[in-house]
CHARMM internal coordinates of N, CA and C (Angstrom, degrees):
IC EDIT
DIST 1 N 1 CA 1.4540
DIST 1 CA 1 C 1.5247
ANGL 1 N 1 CA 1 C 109.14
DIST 1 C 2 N 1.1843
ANGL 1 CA 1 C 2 N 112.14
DIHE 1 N 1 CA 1 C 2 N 135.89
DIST 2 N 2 CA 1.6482
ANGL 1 C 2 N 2 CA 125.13
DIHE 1 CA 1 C 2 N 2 CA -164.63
DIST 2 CA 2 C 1.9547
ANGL 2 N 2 CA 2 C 104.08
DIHE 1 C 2 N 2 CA 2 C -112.95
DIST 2 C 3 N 1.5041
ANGL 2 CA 2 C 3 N 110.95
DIHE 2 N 2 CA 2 C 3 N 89.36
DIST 3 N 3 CA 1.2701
ANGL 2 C 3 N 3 CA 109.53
DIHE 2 CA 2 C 3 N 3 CA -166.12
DIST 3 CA 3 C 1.9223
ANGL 3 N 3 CA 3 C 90.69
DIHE 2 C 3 N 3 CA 3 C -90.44
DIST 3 C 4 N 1.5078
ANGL 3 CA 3 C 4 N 79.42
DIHE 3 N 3 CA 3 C 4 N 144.45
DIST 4 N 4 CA 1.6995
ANGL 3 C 4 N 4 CA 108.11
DIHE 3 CA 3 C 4 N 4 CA 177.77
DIST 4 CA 4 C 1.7676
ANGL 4 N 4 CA 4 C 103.60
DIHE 3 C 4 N 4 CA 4 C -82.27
DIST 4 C 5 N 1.6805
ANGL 4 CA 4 C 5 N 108.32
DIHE 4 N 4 CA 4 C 5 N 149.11
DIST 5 N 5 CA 1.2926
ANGL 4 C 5 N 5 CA 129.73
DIHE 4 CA 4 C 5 N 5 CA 158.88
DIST 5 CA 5 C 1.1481
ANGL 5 N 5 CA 5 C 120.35
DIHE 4 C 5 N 5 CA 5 C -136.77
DIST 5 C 6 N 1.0928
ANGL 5 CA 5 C 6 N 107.80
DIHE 5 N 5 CA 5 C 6 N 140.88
DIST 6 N 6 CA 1.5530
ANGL 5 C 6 N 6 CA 120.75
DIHE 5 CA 5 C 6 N 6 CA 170.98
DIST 6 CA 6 C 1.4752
ANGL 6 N 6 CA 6 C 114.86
DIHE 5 C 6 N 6 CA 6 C -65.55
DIST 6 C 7 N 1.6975
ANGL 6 CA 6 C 7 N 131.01
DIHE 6 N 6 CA 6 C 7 N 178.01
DIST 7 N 7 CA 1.3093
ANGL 6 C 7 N 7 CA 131.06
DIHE 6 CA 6 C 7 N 7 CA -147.51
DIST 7 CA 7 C 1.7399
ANGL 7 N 7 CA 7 C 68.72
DIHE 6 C 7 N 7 CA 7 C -146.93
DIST 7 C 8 N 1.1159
ANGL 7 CA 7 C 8 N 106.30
DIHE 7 N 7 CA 7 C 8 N 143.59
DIST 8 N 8 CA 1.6727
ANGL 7 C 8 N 8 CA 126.81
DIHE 7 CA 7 C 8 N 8 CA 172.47
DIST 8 CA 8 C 1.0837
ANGL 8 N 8 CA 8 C 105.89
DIHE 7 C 8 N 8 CA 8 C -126.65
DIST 8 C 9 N 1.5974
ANGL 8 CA 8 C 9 N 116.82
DIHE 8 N 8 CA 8 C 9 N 150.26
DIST 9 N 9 CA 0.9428
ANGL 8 C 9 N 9 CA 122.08
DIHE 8 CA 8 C 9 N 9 CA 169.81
DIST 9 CA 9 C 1.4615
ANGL 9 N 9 CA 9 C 130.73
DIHE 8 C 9 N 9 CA 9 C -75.72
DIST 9 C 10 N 1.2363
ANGL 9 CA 9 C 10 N 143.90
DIHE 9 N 9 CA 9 C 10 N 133.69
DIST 10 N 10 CA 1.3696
ANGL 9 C 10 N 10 CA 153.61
DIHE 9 CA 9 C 10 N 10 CA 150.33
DIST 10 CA 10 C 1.4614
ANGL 10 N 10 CA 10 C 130.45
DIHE 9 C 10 N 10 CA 10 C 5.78
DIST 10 C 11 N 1.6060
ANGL 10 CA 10 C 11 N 83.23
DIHE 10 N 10 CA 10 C 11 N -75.97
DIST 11 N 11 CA 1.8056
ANGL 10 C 11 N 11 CA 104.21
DIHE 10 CA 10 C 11 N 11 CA -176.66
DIST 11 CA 11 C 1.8257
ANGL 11 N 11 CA 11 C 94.15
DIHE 10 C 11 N 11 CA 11 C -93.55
DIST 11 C 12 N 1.5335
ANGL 11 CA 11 C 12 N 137.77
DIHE 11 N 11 CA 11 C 12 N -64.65
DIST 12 N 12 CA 1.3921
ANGL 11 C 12 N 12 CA 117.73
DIHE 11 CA 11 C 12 N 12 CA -157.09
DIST 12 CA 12 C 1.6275
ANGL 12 N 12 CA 12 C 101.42
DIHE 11 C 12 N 12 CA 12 C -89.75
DIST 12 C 13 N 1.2005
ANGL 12 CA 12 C 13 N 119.32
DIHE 12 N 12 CA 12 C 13 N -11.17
DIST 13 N 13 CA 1.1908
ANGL 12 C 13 N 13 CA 117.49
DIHE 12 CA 12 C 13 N 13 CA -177.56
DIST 13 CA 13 C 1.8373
ANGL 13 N 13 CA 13 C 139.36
DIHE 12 C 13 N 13 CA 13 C 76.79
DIST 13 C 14 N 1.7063
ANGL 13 CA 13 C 14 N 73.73
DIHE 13 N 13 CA 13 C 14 N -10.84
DIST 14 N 14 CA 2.2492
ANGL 13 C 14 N 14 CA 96.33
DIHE 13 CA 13 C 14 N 14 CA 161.20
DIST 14 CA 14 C 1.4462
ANGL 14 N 14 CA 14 C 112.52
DIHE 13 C 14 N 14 CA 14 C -55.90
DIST 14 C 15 N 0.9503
ANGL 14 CA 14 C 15 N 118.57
DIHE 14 N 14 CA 14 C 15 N -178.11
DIST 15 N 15 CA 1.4492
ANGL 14 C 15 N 15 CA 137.78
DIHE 14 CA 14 C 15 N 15 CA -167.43
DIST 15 CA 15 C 1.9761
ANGL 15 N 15 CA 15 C 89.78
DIHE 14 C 15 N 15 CA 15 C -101.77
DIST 15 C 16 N 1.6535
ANGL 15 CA 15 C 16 N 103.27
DIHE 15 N 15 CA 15 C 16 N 143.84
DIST 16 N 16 CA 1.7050
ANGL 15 C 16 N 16 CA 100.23
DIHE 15 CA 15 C 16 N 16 CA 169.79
DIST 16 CA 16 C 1.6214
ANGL 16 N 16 CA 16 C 93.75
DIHE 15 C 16 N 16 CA 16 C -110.09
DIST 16 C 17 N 1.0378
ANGL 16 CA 16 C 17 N 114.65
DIHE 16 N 16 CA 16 C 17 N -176.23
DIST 17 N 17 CA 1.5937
ANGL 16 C 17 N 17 CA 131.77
DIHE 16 CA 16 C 17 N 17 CA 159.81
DIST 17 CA 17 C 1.5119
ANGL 17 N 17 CA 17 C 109.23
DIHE 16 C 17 N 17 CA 17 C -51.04
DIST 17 C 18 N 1.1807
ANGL 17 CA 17 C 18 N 109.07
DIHE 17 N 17 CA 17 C 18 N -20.46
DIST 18 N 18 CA 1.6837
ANGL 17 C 18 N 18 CA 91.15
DIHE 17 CA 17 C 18 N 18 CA -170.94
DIST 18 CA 18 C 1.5260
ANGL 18 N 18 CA 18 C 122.37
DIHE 17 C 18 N 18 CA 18 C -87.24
DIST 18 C 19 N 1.1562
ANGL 18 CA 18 C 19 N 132.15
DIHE 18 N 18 CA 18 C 19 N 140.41
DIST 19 N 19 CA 1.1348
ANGL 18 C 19 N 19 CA 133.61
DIHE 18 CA 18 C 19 N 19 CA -165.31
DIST 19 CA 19 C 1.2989
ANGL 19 N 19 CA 19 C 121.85
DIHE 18 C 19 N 19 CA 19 C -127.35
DIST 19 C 20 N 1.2155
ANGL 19 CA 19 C 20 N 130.79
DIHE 19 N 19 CA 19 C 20 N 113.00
DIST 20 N 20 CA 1.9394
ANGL 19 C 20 N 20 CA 124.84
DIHE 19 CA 19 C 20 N 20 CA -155.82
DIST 20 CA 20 C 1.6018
ANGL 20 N 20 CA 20 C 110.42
DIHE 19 C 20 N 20 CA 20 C -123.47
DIST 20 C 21 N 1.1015
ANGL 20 CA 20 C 21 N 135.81
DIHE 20 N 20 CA 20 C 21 N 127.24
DIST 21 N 21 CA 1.2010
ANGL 20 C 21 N 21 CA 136.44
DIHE 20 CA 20 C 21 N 21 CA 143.88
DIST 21 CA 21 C 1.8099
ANGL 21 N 21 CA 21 C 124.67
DIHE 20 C 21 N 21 CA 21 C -42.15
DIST 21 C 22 N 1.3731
ANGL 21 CA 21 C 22 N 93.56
DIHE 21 N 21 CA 21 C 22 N 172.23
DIST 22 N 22 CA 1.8316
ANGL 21 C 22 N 22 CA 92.93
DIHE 21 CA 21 C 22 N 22 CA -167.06
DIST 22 CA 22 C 1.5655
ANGL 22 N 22 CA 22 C 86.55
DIHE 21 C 22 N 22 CA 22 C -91.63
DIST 22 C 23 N 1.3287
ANGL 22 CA 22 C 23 N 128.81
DIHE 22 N 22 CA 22 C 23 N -9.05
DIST 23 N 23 CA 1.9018
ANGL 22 C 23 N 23 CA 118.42
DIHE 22 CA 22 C 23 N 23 CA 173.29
DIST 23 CA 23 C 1.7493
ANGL 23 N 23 CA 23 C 102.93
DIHE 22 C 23 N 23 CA 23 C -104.85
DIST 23 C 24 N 0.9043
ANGL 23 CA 23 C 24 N 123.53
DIHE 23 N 23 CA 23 C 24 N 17.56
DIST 24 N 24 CA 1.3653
ANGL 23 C 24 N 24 CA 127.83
DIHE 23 CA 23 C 24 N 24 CA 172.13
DIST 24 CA 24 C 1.3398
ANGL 24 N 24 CA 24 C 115.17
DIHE 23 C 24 N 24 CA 24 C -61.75
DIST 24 C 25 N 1.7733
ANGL 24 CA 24 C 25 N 143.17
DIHE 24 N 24 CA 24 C 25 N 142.68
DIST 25 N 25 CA 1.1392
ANGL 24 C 25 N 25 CA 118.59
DIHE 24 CA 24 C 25 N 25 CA 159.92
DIST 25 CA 25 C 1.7790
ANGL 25 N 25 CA 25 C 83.48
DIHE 24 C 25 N 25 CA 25 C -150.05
DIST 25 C 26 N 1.4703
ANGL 25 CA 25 C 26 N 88.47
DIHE 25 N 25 CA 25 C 26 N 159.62
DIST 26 N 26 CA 1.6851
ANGL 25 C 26 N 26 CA 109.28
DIHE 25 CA 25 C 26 N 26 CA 170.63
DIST 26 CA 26 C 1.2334
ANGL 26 N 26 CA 26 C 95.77
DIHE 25 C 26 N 26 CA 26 C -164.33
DIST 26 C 27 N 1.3890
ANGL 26 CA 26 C 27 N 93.96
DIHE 26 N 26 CA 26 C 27 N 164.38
DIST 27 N 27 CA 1.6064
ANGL 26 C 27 N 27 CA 112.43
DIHE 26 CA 26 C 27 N 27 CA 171.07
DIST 27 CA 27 C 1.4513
ANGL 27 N 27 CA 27 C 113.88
DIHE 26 C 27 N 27 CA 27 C -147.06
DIST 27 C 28 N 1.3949
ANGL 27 CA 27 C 28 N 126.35
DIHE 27 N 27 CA 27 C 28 N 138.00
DIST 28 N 28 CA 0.9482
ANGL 27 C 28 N 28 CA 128.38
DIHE 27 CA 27 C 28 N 28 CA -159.94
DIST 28 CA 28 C 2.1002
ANGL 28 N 28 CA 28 C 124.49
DIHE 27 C 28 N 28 CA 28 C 51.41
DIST 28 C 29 N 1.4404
ANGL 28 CA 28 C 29 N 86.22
DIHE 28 N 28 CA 28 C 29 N 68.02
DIST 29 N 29 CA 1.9993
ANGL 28 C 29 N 29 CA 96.74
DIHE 28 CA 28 C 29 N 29 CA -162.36
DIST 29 CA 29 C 1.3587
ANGL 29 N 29 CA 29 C 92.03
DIHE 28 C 29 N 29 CA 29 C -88.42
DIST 29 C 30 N 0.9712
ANGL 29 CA 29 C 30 N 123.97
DIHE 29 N 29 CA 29 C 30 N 115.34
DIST 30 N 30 CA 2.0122
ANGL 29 C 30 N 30 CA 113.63
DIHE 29 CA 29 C 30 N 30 CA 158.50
DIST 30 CA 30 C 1.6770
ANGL 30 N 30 CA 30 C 111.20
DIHE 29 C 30 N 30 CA 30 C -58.44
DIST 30 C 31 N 1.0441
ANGL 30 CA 30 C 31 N 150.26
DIHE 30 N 30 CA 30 C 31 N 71.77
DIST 31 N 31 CA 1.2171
ANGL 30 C 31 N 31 CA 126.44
DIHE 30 CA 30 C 31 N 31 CA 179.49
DIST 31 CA 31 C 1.8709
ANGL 31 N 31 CA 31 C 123.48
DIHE 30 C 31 N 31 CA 31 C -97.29
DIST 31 C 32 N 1.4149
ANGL 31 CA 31 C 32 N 110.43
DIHE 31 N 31 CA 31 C 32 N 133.82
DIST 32 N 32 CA 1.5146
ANGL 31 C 32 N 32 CA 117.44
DIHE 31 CA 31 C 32 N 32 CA -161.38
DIST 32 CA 32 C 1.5957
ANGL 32 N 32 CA 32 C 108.73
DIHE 31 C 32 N 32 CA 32 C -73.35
DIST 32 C 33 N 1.2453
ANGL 32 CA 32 C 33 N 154.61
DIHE 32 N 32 CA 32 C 33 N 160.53
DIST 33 N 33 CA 1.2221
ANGL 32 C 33 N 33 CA 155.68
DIHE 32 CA 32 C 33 N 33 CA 111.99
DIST 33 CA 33 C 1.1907
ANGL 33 N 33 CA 33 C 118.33
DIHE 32 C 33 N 33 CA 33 C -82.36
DIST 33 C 34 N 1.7454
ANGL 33 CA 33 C 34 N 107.07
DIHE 33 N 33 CA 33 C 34 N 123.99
DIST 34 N 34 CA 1.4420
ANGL 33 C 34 N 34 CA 118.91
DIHE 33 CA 33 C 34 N 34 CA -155.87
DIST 34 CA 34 C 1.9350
ANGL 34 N 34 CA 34 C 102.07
DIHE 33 C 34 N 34 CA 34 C -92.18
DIST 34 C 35 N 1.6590
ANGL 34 CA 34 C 35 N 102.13
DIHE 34 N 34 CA 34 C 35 N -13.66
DIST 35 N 35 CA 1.4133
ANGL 34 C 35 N 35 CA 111.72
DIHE 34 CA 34 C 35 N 35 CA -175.71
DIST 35 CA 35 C 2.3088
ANGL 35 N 35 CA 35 C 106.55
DIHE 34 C 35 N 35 CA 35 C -69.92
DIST 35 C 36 N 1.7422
ANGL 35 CA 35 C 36 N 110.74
DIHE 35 N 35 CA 35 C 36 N -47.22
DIST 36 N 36 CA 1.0282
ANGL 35 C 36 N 36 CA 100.42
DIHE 35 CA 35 C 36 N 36 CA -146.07
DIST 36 CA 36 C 1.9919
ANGL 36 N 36 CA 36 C 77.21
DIHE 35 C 36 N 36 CA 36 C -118.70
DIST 36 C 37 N 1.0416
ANGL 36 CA 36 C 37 N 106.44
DIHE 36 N 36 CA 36 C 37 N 3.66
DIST 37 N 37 CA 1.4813
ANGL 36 C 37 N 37 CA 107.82
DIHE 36 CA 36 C 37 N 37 CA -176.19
DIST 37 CA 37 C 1.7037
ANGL 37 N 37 CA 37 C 130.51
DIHE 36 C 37 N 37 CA 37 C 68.34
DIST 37 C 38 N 1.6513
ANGL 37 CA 37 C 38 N 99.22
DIHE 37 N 37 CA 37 C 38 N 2.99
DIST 38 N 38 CA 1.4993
ANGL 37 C 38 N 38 CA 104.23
DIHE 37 CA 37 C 38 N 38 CA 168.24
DIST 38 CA 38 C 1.3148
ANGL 38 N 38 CA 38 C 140.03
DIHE 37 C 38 N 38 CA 38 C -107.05
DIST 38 C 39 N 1.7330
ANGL 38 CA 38 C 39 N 117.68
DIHE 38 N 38 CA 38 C 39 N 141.99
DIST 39 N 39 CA 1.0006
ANGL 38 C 39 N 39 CA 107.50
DIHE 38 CA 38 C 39 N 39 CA -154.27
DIST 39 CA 39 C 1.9384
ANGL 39 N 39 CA 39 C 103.95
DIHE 38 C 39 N 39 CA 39 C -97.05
DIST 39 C 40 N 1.7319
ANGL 39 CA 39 C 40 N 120.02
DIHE 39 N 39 CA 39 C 40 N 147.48
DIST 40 N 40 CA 1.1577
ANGL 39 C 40 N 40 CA 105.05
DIHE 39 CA 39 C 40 N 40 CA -178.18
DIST 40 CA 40 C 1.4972
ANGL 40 N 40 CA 40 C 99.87
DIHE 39 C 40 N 40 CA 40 C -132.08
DIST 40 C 41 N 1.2775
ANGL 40 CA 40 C 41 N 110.27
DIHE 40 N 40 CA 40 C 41 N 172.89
DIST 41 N 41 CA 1.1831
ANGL 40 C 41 N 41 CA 128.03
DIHE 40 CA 40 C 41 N 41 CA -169.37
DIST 41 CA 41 C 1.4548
ANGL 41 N 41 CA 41 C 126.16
DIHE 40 C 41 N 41 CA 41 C -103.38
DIST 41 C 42 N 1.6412
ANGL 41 CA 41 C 42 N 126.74
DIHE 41 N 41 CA 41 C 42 N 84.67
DIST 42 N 42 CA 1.4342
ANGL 41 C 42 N 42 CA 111.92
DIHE 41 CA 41 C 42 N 42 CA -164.08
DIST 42 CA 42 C 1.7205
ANGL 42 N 42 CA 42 C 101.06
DIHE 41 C 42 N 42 CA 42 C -124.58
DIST 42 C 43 N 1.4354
ANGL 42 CA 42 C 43 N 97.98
DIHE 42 N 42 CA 42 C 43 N -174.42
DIST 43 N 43 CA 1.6764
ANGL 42 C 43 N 43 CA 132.02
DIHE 42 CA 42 C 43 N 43 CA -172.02
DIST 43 CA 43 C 1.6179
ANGL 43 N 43 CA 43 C 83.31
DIHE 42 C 43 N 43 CA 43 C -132.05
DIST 43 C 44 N 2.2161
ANGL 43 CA 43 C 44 N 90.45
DIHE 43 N 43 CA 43 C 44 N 126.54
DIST 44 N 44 CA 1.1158
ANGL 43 C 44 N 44 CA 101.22
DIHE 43 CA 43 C 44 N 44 CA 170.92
DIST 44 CA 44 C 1.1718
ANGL 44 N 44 CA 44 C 79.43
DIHE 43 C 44 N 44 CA 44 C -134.52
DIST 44 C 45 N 2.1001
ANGL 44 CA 44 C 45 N 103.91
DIHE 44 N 44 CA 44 C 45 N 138.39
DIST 45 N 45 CA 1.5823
ANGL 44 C 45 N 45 CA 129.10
DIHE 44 CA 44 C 45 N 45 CA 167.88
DIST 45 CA 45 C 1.6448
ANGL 45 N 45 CA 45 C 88.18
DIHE 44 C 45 N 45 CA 45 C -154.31
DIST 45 C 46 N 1.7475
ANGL 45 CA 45 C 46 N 85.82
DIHE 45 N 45 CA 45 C 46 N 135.56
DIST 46 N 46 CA 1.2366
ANGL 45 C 46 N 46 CA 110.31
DIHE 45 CA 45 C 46 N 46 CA 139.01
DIST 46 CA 46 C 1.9743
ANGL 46 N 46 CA 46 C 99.57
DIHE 45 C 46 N 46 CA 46 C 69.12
DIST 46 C 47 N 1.6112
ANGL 46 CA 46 C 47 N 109.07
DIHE 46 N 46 CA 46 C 47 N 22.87
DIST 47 N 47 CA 1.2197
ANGL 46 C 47 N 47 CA 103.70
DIHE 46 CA 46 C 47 N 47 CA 174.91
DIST 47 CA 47 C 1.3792
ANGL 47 N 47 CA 47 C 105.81
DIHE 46 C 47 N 47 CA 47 C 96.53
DIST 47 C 48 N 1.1926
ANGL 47 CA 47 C 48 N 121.81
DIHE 47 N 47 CA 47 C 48 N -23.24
DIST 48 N 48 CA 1.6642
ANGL 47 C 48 N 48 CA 103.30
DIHE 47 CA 47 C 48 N 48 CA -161.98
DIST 48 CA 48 C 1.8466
ANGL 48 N 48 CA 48 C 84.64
DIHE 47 C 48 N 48 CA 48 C -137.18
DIST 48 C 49 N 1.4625
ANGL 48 CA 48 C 49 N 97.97
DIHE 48 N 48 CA 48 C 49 N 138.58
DIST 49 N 49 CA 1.3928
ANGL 48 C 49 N 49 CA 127.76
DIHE 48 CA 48 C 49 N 49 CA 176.35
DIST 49 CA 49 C 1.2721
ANGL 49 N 49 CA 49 C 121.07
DIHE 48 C 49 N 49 CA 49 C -81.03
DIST 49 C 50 N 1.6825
ANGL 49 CA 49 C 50 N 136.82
DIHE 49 N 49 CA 49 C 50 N 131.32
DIST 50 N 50 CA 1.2473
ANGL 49 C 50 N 50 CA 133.07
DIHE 49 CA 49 C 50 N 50 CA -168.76
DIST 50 CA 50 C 1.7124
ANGL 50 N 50 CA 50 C 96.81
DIHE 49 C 50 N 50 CA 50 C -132.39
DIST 50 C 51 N 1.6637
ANGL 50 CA 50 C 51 N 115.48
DIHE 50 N 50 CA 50 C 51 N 116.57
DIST 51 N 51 CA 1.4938
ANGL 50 C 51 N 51 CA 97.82
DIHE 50 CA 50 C 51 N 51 CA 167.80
DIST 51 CA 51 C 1.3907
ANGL 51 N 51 CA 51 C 125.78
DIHE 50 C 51 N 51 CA 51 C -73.91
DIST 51 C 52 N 1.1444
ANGL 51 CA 51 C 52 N 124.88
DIHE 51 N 51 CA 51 C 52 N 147.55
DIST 52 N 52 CA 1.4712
ANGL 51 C 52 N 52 CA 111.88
DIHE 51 CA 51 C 52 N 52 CA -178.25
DIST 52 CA 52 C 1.6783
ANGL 52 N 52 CA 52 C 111.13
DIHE 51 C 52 N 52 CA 52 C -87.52
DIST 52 C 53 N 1.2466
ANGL 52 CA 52 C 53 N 149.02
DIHE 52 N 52 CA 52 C 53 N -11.59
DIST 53 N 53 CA 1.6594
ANGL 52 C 53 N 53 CA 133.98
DIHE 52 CA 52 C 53 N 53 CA 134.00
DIST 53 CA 53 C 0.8011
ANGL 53 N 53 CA 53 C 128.57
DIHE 52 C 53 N 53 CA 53 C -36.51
DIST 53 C 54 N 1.3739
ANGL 53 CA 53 C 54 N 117.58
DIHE 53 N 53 CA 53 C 54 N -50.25
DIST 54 N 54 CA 1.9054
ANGL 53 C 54 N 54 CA 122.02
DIHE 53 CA 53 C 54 N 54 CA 170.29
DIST 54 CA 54 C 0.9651
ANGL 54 N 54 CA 54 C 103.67
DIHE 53 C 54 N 54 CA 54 C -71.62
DIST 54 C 55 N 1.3323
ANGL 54 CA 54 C 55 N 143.01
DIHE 54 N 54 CA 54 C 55 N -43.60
DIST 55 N 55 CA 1.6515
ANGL 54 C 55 N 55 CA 125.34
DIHE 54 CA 54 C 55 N 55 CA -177.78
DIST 55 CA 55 C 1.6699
ANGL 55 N 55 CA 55 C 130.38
DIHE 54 C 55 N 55 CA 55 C -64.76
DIST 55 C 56 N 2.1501
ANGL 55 CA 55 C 56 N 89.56
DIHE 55 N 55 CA 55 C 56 N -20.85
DIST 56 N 56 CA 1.8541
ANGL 55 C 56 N 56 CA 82.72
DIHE 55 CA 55 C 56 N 56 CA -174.00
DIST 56 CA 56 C 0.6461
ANGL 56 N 56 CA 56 C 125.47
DIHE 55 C 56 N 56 CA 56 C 131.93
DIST 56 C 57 N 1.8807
ANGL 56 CA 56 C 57 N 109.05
DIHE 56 N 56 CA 56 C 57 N -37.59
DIST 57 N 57 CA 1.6184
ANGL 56 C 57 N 57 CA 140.94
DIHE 56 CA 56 C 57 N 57 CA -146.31
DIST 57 CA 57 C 1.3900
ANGL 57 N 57 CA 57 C 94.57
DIHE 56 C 57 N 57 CA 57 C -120.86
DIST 57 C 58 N 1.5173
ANGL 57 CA 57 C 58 N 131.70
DIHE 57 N 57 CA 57 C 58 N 49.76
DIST 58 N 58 CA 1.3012
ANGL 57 C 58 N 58 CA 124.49
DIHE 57 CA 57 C 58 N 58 CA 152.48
DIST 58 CA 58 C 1.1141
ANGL 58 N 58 CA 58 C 114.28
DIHE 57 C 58 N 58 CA 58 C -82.47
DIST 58 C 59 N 1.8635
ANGL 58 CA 58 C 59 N 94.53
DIHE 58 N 58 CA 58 C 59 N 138.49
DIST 59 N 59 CA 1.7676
ANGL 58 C 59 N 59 CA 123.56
DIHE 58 CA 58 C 59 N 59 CA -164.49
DIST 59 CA 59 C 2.1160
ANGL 59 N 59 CA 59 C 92.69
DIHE 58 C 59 N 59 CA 59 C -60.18
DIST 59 C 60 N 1.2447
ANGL 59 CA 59 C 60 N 96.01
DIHE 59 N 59 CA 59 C 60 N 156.00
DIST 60 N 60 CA 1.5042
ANGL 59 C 60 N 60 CA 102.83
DIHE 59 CA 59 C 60 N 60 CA 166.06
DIST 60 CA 60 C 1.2360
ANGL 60 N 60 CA 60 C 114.71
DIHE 59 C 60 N 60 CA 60 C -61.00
DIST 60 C 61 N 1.4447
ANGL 60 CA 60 C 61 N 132.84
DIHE 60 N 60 CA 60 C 61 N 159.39
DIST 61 N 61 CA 1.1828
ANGL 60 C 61 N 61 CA 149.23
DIHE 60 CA 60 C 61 N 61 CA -159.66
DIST 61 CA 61 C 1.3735
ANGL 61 N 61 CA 61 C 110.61
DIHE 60 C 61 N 61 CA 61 C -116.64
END
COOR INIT
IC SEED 1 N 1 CA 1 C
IC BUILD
């Protein structure tokens, strides 16, 4: 059985719309928070979400 998680936000820390499995992967996801209205930038592996500002690893500009 393949249990679902939600994607939280970064900065307010609510839940967004997005919803990922533990075999899910992306890289570079825009995902929105509908609570604080900002959008952030993560790497999803392996179930668990990493933003890329907090990590360091912001894309070039």
């Amino acid at each position: 059985m393949v249990k679902d998680s939600w994607v939280y936000c970064p900065i307010c820390n609510n839940k967004t719309r997005t919803k990922i499995r533990l075999d899910t992967v992306a890289k570079n996801l825009p995902v929105f928070c509908p609570v604080c209205k900002n959008t952030s930038i993560m790497n999803i592996a392996k179930g668990k979400a990493n933003d890329l500002d907090k990590s360091g690893l912001s894309p070039a500009k």
